[in-house]
C-alpha positions in Angstrom: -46.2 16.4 1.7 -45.3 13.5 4.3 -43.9 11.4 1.1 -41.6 14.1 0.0 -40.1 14.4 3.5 -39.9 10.5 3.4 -38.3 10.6 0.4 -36.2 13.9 1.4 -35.0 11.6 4.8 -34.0 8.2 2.4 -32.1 10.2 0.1 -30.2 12.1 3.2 -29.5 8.5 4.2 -28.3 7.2 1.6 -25.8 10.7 1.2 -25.0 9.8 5.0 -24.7 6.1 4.0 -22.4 7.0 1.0 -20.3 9.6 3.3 -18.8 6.7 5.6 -18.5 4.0 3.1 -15.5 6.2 1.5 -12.5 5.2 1.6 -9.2 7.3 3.1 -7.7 9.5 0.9 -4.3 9.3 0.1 -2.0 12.4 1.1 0.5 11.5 -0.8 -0.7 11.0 -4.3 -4.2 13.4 -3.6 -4.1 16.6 -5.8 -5.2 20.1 -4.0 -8.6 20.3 -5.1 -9.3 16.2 -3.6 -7.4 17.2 0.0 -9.5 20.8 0.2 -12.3 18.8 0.0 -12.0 15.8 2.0 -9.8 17.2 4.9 -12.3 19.0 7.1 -11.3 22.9 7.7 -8.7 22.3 4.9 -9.3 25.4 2.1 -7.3 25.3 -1.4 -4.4 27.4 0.4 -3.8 24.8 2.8 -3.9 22.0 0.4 -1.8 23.7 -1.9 0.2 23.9 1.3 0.1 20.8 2.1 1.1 19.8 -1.9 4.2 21.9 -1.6 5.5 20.5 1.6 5.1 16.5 -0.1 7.3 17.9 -2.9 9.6 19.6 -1.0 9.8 16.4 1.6 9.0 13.7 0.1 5.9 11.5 0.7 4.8 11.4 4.1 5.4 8.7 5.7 2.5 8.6 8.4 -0.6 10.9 8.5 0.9 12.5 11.5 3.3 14.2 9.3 0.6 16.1 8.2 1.3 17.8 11.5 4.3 19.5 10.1 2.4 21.7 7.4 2.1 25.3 8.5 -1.6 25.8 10.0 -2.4 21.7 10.1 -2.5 21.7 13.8 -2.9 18.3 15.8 -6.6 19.6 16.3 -7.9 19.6 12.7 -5.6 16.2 12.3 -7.4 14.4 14.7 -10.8 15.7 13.3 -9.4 14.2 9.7 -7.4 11.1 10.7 -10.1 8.5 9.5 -10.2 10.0 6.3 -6.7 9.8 5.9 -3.9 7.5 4.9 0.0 7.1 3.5 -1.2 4.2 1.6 -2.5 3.2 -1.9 -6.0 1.4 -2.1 -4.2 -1.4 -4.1 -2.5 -2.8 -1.5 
């Protein structure tokens, strides 16, 4: 039994591991079901939300924006900002 909970505790280290290595999403060009799930206390509505504002805006310009969404409170963006960015991964 002590192997399998070593091997339990590696593998939750590696998911941990994995977890901070990722890279910000990008609220601009994310679709609904990628923002529900990386912004924490974000459900589809929100995202969808958050989806309708960008086309009705325009791309944000700064993740701070993201403070403008009805219910994305300065709370839940501070709790997400890491994760977060305005920016593509190519450059």
């Amino acid at each position: 039994m002590t192997s399998l909970k070593d091997l339990l505790g590696v593998v939750l280290l590696l998911l941990a591991g994995h977890a901070f290595a990722m890279e910000p999403v990008n609220i601009n060009e994310a679709d609904a079901e990628t923002l529900a799930t990386v912004i924490k206390d974000v459900g589809i509505i929100r995202a969808e939300a958050i989806i309708a504002y960008r086309e009705q805006h325009g791309p944000f310009i700064s993740v701070d924006e993201l403070a403008e969404v009805q219910g994305i409170g300065e709370t839940l963006l501070e709790s997400n900002r890491d994760n977060l960015t305005v920016q593509s991964s190519g450059g």
